[in-house]
C-alpha positions in Angstrom: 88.9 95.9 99.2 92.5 96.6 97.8 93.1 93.8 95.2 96.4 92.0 96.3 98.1 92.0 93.0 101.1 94.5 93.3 103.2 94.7 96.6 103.5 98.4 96.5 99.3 98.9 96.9 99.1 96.2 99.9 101.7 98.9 101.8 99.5 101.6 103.1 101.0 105.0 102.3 101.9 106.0 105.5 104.4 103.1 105.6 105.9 104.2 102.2 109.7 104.3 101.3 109.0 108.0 99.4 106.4 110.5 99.6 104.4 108.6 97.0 104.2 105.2 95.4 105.7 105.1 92.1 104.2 105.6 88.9 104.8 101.7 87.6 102.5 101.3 90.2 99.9 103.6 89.1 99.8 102.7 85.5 99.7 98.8 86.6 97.8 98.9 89.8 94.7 96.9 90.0 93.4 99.1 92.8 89.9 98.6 94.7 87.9 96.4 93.9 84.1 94.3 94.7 84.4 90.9 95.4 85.3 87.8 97.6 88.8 87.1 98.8 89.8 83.9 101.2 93.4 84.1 102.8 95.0 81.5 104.4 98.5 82.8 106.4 101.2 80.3 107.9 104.6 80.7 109.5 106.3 81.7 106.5 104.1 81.8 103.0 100.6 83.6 102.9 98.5 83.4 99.6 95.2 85.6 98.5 93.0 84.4 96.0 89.7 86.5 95.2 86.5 86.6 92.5 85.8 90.3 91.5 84.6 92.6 89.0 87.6 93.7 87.9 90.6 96.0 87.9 89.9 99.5 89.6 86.4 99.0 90.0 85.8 99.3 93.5 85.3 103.0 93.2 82.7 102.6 90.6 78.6 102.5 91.1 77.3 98.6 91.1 75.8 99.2 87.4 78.9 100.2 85.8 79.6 98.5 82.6 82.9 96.6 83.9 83.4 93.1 83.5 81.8 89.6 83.3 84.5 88.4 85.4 88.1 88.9 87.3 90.2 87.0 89.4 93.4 87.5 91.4 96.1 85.0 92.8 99.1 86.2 95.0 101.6 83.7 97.2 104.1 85.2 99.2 106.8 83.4 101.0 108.9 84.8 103.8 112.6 82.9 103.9 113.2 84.9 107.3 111.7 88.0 109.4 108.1 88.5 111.0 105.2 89.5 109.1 104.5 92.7 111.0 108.0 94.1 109.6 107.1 93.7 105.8 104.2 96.0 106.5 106.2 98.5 105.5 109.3 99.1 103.3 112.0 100.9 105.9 114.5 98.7 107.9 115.4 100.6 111.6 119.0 100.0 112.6 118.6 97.1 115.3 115.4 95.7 113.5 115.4 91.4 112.5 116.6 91.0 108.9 114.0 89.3 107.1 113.7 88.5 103.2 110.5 88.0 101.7 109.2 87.0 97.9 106.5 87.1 96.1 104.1 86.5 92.7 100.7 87.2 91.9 98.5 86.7 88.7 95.3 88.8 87.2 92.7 88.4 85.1 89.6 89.1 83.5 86.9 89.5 81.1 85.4 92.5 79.6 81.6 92.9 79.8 80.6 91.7 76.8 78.1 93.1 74.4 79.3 96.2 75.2 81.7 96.7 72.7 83.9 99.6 74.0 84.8 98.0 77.2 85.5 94.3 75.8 89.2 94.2 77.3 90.6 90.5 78.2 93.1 92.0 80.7 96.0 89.6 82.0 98.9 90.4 84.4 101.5 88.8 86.5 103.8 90.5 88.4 107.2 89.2 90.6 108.7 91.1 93.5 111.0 90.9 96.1 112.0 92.5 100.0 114.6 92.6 101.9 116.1 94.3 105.4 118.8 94.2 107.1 118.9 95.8 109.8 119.5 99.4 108.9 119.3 98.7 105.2 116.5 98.0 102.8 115.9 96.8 99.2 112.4 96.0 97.0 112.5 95.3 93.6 109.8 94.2 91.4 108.9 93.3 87.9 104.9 93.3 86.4 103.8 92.6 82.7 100.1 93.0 81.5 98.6 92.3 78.2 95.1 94.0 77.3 93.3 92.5 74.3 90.3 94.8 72.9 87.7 93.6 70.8 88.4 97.5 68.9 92.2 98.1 68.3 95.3 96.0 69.0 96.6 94.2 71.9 99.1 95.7 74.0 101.7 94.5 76.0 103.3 96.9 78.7 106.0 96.0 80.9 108.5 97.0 83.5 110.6 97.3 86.5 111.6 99.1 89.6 114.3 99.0 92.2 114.2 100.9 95.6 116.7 101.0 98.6 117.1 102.4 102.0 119.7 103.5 103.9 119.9 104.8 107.6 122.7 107.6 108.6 121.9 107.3 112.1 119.0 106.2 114.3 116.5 108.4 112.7 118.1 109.7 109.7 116.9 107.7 106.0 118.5 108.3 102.7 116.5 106.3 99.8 116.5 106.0 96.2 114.0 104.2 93.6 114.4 103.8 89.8 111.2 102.8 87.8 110.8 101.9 83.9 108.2 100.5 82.3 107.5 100.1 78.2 104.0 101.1 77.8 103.8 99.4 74.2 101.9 102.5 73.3 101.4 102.5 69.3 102.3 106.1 69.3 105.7 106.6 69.0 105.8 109.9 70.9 105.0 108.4 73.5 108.3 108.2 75.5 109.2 104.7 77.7 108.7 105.6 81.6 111.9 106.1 82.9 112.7 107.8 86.2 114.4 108.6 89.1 113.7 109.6 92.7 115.8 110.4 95.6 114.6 111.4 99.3 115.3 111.5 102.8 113.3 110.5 105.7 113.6 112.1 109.5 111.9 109.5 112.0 110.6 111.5 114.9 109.0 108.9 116.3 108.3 106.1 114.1 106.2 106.1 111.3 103.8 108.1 114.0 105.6 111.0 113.4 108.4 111.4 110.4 109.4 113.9 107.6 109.8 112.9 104.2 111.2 115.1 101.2 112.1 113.3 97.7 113.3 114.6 94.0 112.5 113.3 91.1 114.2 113.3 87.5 112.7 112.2 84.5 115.2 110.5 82.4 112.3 110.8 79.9 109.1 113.3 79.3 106.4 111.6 81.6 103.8 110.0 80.0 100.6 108.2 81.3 99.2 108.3 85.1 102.4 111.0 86.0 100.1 113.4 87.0 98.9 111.2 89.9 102.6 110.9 91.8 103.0 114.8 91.5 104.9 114.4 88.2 104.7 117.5 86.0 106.3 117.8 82.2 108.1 120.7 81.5 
């Protein structure tokens, strides 16, 4: 199952702002993973809480050298709005306003006496959504630190802000700026830093829409770019 850790991944892509989720999410997404996960859901906070074996793992054969152990915590509380409209990240001209916050927390433990894979691996991540009614806006903020038993700890962070804005009934204008500090030890390595702008057409819902976006990389693109469609020149 999709490990609740970053809002972005628990929207399925079809119900995406822009063509693609950004790349703060791919180079901080937990992803699939095996495990156990309990719910519980009320009127207006939710919270996940699952046992696994560990970030992006779920696409991995069962005797992959992974981890000894993971876990994942997430709570989510809605001040206004239905659940059913934060499924998605667009806000329809006549839909309920609704503002909803959230948090979640990772961690694990490399497998260990296997040397190369013995990452401690902790992240925590804070976001927020809200609509109004023709108008959108998500922000978010995540931070990770990855301890090897080879090498030295690193601790990336960063931060992305996304909004929405509808012309007319069917017409979408949007915009999303992403930066994160990969704390790479290599200082070629540029800071993520980019912008995207798009437009979305709503034919009939998200059943049937056209979406078109442009990106600019303040900087060159660095690690996971290649998996949003991102290309250095």
């Amino acid at each position: 199952f999709k490990d609740p850790f970053l809002r972005e991944d628990m929207v399925n892509a079809e119900y995406q702002l822009a063509v693609e989720r950004s790349n703060l999410n791919y180079n901080f997404t937990t992803g699939y993973v095996d495990g156990i996960m309990a719910t519980y859901e009320a009127d207006q906070f939710r919270v996940f809480g699952n046992y696994s074996d560990g970030a992006n793992s779920g696409q991995l054969t069962w005797n992959n050298v992974d981890t000894d152990y993971a876990f994942t915590v997430r709570g989510e509380f809605m001040f206004s709005g239905t659940w059913d409209q934060f499924k998605d990240f667009t806000s329809p001209r006549g839909s309920e306003s609704g503002i909803l916050v959230g948090a979640a927390f990772h961690w694990e433990r490399g497998e260990y006496g296997t040397i190369l894979t013995e990452n401690d691996i902790m992240g925590f991540t804070v976001d927020a959504s809200a609509e109004f009614g023709g108008f959108n806006l998500y922000g978010a903020f995540v931070y990770s630190s990855v301890d090897p038993s080879i090498g030295t700890t690193t601790d990336p962070l960063g931060f992305l802000i996304q909004a929405g804005f509808y012309l007319d009934e069917t017409w979408e204008l949007y915009a999303r700026y992403e930066w994160a500090d990969y704390d790479n030890p290599d200082p070629a390595v540029d800071d993520l830093s980019a912008l995207t702008f798009g437009v979305n057409k709503y034919f009939h819902g998200h059943n049937a829409k056209w979406t078109t976006d442009f990106g600019w990389g303040v900087n060159a693109m660095e690690a996971g770019s290649d998996l949003t469609g991102w290309r250095n020149s």
